[in-house]
PAGUNU-847224 format. One record per atom (N, C-alpha, C): atom name; x, y, z; residue number from 1; residue in three letters. Coordinates in steps of 0.1 Angstrom, whole numbers, plus 5000, padded with zeros to 4 digits. Layout:
at  c1  c2  c3  i  aa
CA  X  Y  Z  NUM  Ala
...
END
This chain:
at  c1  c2  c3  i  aa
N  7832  9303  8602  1  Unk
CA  7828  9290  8607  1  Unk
C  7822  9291  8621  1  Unk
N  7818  9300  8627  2  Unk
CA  7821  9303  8643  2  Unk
C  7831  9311  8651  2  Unk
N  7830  9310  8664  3  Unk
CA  7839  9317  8675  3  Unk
C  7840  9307  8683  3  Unk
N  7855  9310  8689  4  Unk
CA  7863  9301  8697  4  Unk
C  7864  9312  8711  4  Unk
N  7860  9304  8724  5  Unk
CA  7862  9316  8736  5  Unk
C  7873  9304  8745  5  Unk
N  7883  9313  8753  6  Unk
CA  7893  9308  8760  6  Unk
C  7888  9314  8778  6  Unk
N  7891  9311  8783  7  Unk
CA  7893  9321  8798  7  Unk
C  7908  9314  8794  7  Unk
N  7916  9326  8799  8  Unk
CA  7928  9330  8796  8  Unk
C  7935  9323  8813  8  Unk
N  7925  9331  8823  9  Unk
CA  7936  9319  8833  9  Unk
C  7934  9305  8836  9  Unk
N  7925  9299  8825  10  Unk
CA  7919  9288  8830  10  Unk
C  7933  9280  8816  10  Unk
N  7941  9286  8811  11  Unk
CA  7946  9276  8800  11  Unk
C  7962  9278  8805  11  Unk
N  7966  9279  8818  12  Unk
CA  7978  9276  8822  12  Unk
C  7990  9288  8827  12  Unk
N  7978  9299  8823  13  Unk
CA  7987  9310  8826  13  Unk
C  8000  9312  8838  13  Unk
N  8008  9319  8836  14  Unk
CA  8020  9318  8845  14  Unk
C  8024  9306  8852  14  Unk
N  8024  9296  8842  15  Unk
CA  8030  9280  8838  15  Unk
C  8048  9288  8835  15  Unk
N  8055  9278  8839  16  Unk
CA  8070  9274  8847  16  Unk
C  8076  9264  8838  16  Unk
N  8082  9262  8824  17  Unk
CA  8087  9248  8824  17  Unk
C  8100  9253  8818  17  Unk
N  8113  9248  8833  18  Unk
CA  8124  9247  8837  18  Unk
C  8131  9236  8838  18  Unk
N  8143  9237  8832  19  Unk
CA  8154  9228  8834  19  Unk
C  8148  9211  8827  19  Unk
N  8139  9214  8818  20  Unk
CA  8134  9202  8817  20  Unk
C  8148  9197  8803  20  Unk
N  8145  9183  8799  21  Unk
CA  8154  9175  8787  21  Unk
C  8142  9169  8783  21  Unk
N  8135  9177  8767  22  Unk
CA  8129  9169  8755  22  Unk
C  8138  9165  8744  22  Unk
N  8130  9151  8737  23  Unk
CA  8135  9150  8725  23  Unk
C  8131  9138  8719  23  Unk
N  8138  9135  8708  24  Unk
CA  8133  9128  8698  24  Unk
C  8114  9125  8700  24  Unk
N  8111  9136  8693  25  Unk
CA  8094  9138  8692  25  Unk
C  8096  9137  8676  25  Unk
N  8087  9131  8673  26  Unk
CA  8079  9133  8659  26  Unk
C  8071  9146  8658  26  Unk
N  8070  9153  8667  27  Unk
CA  8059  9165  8665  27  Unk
C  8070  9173  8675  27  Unk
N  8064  9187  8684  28  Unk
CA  8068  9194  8687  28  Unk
C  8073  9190  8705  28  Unk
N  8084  9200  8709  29  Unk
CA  8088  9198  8721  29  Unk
C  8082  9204  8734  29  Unk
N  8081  9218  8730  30  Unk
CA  8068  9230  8742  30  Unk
C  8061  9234  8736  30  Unk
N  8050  9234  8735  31  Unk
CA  8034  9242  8730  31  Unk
C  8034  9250  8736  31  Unk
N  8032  9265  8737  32  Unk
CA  8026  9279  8747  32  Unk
C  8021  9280  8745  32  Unk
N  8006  9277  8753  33  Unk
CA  7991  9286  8746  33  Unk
C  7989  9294  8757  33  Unk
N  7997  9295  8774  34  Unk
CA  7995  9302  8783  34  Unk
C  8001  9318  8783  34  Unk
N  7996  9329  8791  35  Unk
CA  8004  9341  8792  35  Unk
C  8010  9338  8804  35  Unk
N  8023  9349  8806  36  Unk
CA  8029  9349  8819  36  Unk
C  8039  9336  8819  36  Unk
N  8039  9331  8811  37  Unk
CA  8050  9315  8811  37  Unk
C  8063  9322  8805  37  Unk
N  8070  9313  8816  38  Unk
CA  8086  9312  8818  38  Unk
C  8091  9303  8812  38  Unk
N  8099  9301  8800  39  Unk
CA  8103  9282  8796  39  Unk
C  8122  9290  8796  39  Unk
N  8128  9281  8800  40  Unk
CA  8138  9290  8803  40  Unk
C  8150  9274  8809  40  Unk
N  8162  9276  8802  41  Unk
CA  8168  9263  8803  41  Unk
C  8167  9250  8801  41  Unk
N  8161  9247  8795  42  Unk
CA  8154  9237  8790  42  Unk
C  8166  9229  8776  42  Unk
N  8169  9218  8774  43  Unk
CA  8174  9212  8763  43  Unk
C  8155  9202  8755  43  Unk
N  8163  9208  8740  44  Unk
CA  8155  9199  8729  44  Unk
C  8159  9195  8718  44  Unk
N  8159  9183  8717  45  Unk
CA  8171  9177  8710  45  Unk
C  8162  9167  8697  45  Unk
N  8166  9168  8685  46  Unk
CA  8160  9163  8674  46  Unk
C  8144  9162  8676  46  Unk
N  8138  9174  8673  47  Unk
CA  8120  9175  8672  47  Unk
C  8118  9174  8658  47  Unk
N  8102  9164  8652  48  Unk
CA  8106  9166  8640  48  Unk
C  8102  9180  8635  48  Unk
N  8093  9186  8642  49  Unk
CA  8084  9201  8641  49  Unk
C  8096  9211  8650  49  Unk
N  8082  9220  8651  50  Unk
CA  8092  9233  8660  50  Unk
C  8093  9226  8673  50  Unk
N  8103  9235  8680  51  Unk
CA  8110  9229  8694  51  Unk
C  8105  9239  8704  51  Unk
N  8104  9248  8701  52  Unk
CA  8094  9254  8710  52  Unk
C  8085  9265  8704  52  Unk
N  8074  9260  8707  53  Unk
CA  8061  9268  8694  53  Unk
C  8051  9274  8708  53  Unk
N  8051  9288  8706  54  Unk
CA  8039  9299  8712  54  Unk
C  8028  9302  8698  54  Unk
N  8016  9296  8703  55  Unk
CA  8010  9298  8691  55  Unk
C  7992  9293  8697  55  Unk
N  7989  9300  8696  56  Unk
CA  7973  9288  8699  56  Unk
C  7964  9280  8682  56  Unk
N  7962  9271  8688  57  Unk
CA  7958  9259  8673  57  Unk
C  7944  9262  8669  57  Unk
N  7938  9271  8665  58  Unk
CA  7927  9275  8669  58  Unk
C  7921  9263  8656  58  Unk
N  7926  9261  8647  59  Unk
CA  7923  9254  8634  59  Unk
C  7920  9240  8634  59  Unk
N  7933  9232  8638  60  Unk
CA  7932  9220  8637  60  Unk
C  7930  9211  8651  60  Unk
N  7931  9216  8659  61  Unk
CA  7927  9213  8673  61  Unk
C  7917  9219  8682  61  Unk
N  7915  9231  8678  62  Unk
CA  7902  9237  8686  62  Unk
C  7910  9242  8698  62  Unk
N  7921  9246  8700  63  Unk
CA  7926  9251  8715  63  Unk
C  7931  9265  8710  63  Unk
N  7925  9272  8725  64  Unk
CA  7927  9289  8722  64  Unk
C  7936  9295  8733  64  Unk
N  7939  9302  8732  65  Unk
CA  7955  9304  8741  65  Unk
C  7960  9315  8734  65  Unk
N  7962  9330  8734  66  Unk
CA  7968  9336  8728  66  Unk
C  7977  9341  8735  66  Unk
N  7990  9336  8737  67  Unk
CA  8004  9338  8747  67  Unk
C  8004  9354  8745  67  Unk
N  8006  9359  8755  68  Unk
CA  8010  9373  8756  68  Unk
C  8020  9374  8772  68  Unk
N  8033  9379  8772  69  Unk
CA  8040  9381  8784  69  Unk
C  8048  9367  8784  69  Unk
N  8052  9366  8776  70  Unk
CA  8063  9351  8773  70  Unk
C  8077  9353  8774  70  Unk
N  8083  9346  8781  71  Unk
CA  8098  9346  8778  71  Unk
C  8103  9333  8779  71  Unk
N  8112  9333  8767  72  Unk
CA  8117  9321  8761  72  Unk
C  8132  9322  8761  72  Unk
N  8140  9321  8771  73  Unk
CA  8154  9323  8775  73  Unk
C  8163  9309  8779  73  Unk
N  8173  9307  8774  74  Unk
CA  8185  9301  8779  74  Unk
C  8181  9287  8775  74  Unk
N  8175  9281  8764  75  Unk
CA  8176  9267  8762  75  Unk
C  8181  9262  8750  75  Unk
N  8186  9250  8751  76  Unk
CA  8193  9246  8739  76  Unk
C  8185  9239  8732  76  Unk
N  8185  9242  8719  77  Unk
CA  8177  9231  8709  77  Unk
C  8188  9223  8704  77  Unk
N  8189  9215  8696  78  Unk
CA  8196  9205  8687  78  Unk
C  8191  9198  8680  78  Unk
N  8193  9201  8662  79  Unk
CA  8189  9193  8654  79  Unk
C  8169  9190  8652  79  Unk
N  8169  9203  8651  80  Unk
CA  8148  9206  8649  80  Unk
C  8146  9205  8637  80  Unk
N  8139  9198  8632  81  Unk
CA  8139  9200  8615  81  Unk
C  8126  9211  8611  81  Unk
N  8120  9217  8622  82  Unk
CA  8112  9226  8617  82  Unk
C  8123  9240  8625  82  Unk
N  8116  9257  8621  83  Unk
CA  8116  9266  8631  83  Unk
C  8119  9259  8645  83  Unk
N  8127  9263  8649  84  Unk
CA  8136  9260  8662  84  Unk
C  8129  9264  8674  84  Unk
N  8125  9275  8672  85  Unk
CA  8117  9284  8681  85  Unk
C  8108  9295  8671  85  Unk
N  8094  9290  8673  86  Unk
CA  8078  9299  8663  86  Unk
C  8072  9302  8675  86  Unk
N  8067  9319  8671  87  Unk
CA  8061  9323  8678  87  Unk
C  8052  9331  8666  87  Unk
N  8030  9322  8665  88  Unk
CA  8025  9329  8655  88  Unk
C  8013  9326  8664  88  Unk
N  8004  9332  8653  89  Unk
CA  7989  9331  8652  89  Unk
C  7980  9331  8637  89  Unk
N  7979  9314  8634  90  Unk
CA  7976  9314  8624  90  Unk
C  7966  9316  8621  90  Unk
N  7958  9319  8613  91  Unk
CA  7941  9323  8611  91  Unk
C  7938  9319  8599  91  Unk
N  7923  9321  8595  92  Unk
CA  7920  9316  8584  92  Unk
C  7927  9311  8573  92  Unk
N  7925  9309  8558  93  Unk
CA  7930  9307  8547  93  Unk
C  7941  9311  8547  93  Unk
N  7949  9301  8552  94  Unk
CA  7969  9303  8553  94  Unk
C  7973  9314  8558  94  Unk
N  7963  9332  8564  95  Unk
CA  7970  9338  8567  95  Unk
C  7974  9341  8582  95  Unk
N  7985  9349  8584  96  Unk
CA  7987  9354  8602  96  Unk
C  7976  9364  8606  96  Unk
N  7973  9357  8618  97  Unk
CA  7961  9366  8624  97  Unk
C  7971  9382  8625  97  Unk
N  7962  9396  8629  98  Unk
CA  7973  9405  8627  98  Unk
C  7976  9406  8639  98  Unk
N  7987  9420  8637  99  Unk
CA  8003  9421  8650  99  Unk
C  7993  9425  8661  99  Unk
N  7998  9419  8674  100  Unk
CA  7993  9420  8684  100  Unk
C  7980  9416  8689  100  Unk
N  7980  9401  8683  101  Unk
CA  7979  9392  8686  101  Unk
C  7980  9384  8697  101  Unk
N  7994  9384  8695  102  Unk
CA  8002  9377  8704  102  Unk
C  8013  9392  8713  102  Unk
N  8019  9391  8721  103  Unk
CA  8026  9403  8728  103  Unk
C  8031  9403  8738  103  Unk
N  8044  9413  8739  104  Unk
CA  8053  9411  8747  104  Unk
C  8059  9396  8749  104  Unk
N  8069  9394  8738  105  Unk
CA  8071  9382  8736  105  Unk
C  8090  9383  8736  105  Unk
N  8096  9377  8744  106  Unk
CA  8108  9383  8748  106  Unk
C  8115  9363  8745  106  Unk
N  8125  9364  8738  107  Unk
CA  8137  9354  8729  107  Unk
C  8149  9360  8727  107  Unk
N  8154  9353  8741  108  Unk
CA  8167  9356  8745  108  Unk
C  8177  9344  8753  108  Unk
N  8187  9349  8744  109  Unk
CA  8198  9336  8753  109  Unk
C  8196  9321  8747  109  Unk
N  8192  9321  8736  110  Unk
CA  8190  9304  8738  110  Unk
C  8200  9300  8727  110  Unk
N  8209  9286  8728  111  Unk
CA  8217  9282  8719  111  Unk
C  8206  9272  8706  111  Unk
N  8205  9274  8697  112  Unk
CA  8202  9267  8681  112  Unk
C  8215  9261  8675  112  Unk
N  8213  9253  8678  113  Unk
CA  8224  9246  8668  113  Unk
C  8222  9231  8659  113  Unk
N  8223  9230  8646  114  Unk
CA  8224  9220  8637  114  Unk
C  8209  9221  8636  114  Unk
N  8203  9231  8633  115  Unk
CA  8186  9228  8631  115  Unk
C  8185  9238  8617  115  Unk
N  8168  9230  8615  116  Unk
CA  8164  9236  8597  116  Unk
C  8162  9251  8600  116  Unk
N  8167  9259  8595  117  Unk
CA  8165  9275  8591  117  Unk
C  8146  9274  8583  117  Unk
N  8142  9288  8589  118  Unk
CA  8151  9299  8600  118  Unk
C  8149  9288  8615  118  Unk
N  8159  9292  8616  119  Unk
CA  8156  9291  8633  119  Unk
C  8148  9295  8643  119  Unk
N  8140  9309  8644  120  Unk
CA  8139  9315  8644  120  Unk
C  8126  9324  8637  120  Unk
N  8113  9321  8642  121  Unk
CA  8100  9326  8633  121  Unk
C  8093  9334  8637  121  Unk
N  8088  9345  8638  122  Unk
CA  8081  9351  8645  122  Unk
C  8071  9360  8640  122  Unk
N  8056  9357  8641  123  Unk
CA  8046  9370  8634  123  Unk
C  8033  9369  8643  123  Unk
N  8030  9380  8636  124  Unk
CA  8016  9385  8647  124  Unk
C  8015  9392  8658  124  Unk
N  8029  9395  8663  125  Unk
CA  8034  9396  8675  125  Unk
C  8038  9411  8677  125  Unk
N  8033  9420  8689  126  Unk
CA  8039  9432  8694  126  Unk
C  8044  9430  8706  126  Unk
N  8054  9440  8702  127  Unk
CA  8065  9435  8714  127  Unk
C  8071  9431  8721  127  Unk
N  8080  9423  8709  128  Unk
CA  8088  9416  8706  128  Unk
C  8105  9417  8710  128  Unk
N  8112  9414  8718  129  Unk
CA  8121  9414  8722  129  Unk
C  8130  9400  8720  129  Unk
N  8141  9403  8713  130  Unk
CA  8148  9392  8710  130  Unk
C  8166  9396  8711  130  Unk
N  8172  9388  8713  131  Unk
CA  8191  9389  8715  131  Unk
C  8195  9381  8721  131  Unk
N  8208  9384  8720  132  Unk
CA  8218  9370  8722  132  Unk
C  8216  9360  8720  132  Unk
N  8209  9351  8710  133  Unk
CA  8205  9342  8705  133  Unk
C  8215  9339  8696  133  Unk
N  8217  9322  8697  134  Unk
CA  8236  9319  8693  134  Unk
C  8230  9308  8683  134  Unk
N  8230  9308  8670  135  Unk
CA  8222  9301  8657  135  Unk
C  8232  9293  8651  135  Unk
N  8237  9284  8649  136  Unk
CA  8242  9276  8642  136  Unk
C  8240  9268  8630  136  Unk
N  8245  9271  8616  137  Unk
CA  8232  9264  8609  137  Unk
C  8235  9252  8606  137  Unk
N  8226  9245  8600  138  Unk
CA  8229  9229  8599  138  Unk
C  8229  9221  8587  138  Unk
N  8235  9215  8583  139  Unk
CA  8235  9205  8571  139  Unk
C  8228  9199  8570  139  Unk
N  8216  9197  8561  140  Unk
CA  8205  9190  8562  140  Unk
C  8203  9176  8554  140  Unk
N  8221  9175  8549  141  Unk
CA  8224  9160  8548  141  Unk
C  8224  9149  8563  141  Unk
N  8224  9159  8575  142  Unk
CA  8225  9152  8585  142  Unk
C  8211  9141  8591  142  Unk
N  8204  9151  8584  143  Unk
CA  8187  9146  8592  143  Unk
C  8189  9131  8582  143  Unk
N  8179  9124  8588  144  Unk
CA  8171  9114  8580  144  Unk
C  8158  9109  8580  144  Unk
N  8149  9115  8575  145  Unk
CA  8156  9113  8560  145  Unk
C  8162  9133  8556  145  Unk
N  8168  9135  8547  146  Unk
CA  8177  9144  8546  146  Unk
C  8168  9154  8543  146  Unk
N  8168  9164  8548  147  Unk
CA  8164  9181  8542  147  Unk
C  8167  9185  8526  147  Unk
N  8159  9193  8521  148  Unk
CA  8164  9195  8509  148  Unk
C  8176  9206  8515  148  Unk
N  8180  9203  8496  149  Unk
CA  8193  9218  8498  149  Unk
C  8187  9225  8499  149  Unk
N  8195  9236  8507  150  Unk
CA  8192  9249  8508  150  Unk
C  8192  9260  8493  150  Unk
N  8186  9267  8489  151  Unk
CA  8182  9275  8477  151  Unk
C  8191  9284  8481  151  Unk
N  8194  9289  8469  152  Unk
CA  8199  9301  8466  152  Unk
C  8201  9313  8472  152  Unk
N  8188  9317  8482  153  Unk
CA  8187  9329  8491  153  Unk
C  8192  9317  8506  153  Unk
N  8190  9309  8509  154  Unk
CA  8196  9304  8519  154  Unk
C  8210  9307  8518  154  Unk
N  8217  9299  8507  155  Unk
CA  8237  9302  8507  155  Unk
C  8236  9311  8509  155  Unk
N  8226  9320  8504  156  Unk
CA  8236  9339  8505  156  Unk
C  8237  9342  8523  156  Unk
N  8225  9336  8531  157  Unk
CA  8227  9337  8546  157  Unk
C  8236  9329  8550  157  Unk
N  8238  9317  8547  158  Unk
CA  8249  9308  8556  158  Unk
C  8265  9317  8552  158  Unk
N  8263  9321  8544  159  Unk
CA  8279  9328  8537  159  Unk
C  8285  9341  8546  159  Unk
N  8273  9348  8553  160  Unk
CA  8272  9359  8561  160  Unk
C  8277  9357  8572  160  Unk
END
């Protein structure tokens, strides 16, 4: 269809968003399309989408941003009905642009709790650093309108 060009410090780079409180969104909580960004302490509480998504929209919005040097530490989500925390690069016909893409992408310390599985999404991406991340899974009779059950390969994770 074309090429999409970014200048990389002109889309937010080494952007800061601390100690903030999101929530109840119909859509998502943080967008990263910057490198060098800190999101770190932060609460997000019932998003209907991901709660905090590193990803540039190159498709449906036309915005280019390929996050590289991210760290996503210490914030609570609550009750996300999508991926809690996505970190992708989607590209053409449904597939992930490839690894390293996106890079040095560090998920650590943040509390998930009562949100849709996985929690937790991550492709495209070289190096990747992730721990201590405290996942709680959720009942998705809680949402409304309600999540489906969880399948068969889900119980086998919640049982673990």
């Amino acid at each position: 269809m074309g090429s999409e060009i970014c200048a990389a410090d002109l889309a937010g780079s080494g952007c800061v968003v601390r100690d903030c409180d999101f929530g109840y969104n119909r859509s998502r909580g943080i967008i990263i399309k910057a490198s060098r960004a800190k999101v770190a302490r932060n609460k997000t509480t019932h998003t209907w989408m991901t709660a905090i998504l590193a990803s540039p929209e190159f498709f449906w919005w036309l915005e280019a941003g390929c996050p590289r040097h991210v760290q996503i530490t210490d914030n609570t989500i609550i009750g996300c009905r999508g991926p809690a925390i996505e970190v992708k690069a989607p590209g053409g016909h449904g597939q992930s642009l490839p690894v390293g893409t996106l890079d040095d992408i560090v998920i650590r310390g943040n509390d998930i709790l009562q949100s849709a599985w996985p929690d937790i999404h991550v492709a495209s991406t070289a190096g990747l650093v992730m721990g201590n991340n405290r996942l709680t899974p959720a009942d998705g009779r809680i949402f409304v309108p309600p999540l489906a059950a969880p399948t068969a390969a889900t119980a086998l994770l919640l049982e673990k």
